[in-house]
N, C-alpha and C positions, 0 to 999 in steps of 0.2 A: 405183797403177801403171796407167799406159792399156794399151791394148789393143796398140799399138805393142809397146812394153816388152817386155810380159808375152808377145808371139809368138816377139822375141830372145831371152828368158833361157827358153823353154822349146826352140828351136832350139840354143842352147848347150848344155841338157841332153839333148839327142838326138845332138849331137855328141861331148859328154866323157865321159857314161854309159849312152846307146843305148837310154837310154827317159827316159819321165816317169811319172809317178802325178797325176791330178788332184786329190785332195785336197791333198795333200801341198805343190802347186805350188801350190793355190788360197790352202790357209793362209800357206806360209811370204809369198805376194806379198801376203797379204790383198785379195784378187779375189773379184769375184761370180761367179756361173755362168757369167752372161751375157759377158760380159769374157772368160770362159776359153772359151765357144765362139767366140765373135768372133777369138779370136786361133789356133783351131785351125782355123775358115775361113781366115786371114792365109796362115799355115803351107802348107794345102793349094791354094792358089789359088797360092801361089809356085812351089811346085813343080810345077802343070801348066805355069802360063805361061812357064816357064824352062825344061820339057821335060826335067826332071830324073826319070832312070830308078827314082823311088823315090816309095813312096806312104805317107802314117800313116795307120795302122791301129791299132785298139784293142785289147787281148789281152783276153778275159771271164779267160783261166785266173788270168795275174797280175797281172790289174785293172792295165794300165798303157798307154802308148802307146808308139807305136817306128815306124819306118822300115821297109819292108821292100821289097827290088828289086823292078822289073814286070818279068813276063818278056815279051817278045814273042809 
């Protein structure tokens, strides 16, 4: 899976269940690291350059990623 891809199905997963896990996304796409940070750069460069009021952020407590509002 390129790096395209793997930015889609884990945007999908931000939208259908409000987080991802990065192991879990790495295994089931069989992705390197590298691939899975490329595509979490994708992700967040979308959302500045679109001006979308929402940032990902990584949770340490339940090791996963999510969206969360920027306030002003």
């Amino acid at each position: 899976m390129n790096k395209t891809m793997t930015a889609l199905y884990l945007t999908w997963l931000l939208c259908t269940q409000g987080y991802f896990q990065k192991e879990k996304a790495m295994s089931l796409n069989e992705i390197s690291q590298r691939t899975f940070c490329r595509a979490i750069a994708e992700i967040k460069t979308f959302l500045i350059e679109y001006n979308i009021p929402k940032e990902l952020v990584y949770e340490k407590k339940t090791a996963r990623y999510l969206l969360r509002d920027i306030s002003c």
